[in-house]
C-alpha positions in Angstrom: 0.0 0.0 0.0 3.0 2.2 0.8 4.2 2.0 -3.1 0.6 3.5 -4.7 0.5 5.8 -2.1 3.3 7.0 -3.0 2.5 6.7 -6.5 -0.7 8.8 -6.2 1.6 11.2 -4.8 3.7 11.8 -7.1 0.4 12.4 -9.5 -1.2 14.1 -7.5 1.7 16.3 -7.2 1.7 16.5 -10.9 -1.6 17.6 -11.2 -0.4 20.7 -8.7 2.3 21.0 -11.2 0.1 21.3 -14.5 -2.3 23.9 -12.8 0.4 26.2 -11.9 1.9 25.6 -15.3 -1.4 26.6 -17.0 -2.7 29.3 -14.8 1.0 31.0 -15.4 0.8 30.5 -19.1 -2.4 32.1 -19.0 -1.4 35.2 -17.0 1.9 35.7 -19.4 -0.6 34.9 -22.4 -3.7 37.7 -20.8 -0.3 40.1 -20.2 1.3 39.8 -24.0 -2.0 40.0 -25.6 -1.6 36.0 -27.0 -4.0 33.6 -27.2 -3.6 31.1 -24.1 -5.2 28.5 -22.1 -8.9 29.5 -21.4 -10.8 30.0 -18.3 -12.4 26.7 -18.9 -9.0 24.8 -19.1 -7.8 26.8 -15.9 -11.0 25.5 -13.7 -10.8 22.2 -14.9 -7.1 22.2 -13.8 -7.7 24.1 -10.3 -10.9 22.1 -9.6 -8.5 18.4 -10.6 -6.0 19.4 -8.2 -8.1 20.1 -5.7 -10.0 17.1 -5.8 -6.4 14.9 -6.2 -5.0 16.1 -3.3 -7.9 16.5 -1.3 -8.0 12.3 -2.0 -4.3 11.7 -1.4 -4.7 13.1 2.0 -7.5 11.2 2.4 -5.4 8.1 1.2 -2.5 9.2 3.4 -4.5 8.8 6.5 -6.3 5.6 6.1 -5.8 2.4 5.9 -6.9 -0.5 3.7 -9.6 -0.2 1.0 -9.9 3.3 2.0 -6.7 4.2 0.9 -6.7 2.0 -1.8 -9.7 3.8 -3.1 -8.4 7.4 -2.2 -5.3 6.3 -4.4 -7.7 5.6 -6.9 -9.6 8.9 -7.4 -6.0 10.1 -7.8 -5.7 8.0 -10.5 -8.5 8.8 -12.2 -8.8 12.3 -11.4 -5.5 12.7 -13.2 -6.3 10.5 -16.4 -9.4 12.4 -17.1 -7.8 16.1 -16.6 -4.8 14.9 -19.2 -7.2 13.0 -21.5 -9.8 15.9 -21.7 -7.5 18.3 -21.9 -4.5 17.8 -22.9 -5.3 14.8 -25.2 -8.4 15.7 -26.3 
């Protein structure tokens, strides 16, 4: 259990990482008059990493199918944000 913890850590950390790199992109984008990242791809984004750490600390403090399933929203949390998008 310790390993996808630690796993949905790391993406949940990720999905930190991509909202700060997309809300900065759209503030240099709204400052230099360029078309950026929307306001709809900057909720999507906050309101993902929200919800992904808001599970891994749910994951981190409990044990057993609770954190298994915590780790799990991570996990899906994260595939849908880069598959809808970023891939889509």
């Amino acid at each position: 259990m310790r390993l996808l913890r630690g796993l949905s850590g790391i993406v949940a950390a990720g999905t930190v990482a991509l909202m700060l790199v997309v809300i900065g992109t759209a503030v240099v984008a709204a400052r230099r008059d360029f078309p950026g990242p929307g306001a709809e791809s900057v909720t999507w984004h906050v309101i993902s990493a929200v919800i992904a750490v808001a599970a891994q600390i749910y994951s981190d403090r409990r044990r057993g199918f609770a954190a298994f399933s915590g780790a799990v929203v991570v996990f899906i949390v994260a595939g849908l944000l880069l598959w809808t998008q970023w891939w889509g």
